[in-house]
N, C-alpha and C positions, 0 to 999 in steps of 0.2 A: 504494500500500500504506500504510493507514494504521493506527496504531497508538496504544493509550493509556497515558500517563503521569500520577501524581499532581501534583498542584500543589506546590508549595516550601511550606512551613508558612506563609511571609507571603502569598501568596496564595490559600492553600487557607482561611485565615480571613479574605478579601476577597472570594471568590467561595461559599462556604459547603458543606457538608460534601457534599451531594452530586453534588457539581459534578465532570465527568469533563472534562480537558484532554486534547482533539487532538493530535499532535504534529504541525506543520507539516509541508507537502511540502518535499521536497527541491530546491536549484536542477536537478538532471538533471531531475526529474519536470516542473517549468515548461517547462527544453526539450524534454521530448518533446511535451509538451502545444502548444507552441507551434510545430513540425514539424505536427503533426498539424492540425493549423488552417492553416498555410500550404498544403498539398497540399488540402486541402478549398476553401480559398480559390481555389488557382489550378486545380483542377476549375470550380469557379464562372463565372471567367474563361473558360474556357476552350467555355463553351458560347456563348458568343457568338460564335466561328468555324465556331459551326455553320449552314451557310447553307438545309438543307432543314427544320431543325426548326419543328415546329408549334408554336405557344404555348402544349398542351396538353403537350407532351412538356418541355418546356422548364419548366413550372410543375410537373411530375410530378416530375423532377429537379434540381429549384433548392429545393425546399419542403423533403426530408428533409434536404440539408447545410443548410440553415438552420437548421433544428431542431437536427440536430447539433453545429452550431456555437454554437448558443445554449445547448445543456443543456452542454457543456463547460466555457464561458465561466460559466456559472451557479454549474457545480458544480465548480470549482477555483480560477477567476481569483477570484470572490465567495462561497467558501466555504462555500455552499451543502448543498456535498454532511457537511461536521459541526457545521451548524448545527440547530435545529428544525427538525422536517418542515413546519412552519405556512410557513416561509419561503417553502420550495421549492412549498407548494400555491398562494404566492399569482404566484409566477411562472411556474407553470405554467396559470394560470388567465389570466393574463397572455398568454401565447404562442396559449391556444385562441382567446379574446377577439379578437387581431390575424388570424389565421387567418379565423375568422369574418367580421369587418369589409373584410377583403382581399375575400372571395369575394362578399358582401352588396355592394360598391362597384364589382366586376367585373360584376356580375349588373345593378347598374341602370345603368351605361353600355352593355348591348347584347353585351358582353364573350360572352356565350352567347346569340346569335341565333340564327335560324332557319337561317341558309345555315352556321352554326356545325355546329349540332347534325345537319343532314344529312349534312356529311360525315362525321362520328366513328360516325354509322349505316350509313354504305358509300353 
């Protein structure tokens, strides 16, 4: 929950008139924030005791906490979220860009072959 506040006279003419101040998160807001990242984390973990999973099921389910964990991380550890939006567009361009190159690197090792692609068609 956040909320705005004016700047103090000496810094409202150091940062200039139309300038709106954030009020920082709370320390309880970092620990939930950082609960929340632990159980997403050890979900993570936790698919590695999985002994029938497919690599296909495994990348299905490892890809959204990743994301999760990085739009979190973006938008409260780094501020993100009451910064410019230019900020947040260049890190999410960021995220598609790796995404991208992930699948484009899995594609030319073979990662999606033939004996691949026959079984995900039955």
């Amino acid at each position: 929950m956040s909320t705005t506040s004016t700047a103090s006279p000496d810094t409202a003419a150091e940062l200039g008139p139309d300038t709106v101040v954030h009020e920082h998160p709370s320390d309880a807001k970092y620990v939930k924030i950082a609960l929340i990242l632990g159980v997403i984390t050890a979900l993570e973990v936790a698919t590695y005791f999985w002994e029938d999973a497919s690599t296909g099921v495994l990348v299905a389910v490892l890809f959204p906490m990743m994301i999760a964990k990085f739009a979190i991380v973006t938008g409260y550890f780094m501020h993100l979220k009451y910064d410019n939006p230019i900020f947040k567009s260049v890190f999410v361009f960021g995220l598609i860009l790796a995404v991208v190159v992930y699948v484009v690197a899995t594609a030319s090792l073979e990662f999606y072959s033939h004996e691949y692609l026959d079984i995900l068609r039955g």
